[in-house]
N, C-alpha and C positions, 0 to 999 in steps of 0.2 A: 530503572532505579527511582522514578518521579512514583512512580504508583497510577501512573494513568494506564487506561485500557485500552486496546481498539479491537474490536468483533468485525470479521470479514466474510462474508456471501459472495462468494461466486457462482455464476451458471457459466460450466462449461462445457462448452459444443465442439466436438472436432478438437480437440486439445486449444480451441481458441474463446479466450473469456467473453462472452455472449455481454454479460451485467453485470454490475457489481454493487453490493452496494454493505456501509457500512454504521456498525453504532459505536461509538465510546464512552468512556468514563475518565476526563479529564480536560485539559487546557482547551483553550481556543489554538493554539498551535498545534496540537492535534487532529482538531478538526480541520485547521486551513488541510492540513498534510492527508489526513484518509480522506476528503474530496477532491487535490490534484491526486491522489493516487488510485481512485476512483475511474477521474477522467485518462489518467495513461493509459490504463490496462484495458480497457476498452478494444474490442475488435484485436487484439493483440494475442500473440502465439504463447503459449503458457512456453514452451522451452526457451523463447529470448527471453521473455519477462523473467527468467531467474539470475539475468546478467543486469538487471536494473538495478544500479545504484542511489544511492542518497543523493547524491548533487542534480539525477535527473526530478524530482521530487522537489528540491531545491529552485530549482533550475527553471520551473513550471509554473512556479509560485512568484517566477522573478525576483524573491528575494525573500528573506525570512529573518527575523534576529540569530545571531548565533546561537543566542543560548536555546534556542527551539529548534537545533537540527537533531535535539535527541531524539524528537517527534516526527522528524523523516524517517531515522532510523526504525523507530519503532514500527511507523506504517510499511517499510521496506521489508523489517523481518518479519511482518504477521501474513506478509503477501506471500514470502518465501517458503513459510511455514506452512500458509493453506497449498499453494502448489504443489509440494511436496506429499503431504498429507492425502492429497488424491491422486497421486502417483503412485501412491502405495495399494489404492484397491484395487 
């Protein structure tokens, strides 16, 4: 609802996220969030990573203003959106 972006690259090997890496178009709160969620997914199983939530994102960050947890959410769904999305080919 802010109008901010994030674009997400994954290589993934063995259903496990090799790289990741991302670009956006908006906040610095954005950015803190698609670089801890960057470093989460890393070496990680694509089918746990669909049970990642916002507070883990949160939680990595040690701590975020409230009003920029829309910016976890955002990097959460675009995560869940690309996994998905290659589950489908």
């Amino acid at each position: 609802t802010c109008g901010d972006i994030l674009m997400l690259s994954l290589q993934i090997i063995d259903n496990y996220i090799k790289d990741a890496m991302y670009e956006y178009i908006g906040c610095a709160g954005l950015q803190a969030c698609a670089s801890a969620l960057t470093e989460i997914i890393k070496q990680k199983d694509i089918d746990t990573l669909l049970n990642l939530e916002i507070s883990d994102i949160i939680g990595y960050l040690e701590s975020i203003p409230e009003s920029k947890y829309e910016c976890a959410e955002i990097a959460r769904n675009t995560l869940i959106k690309a996994i998905n999305d290659y589950k489908k080919i």
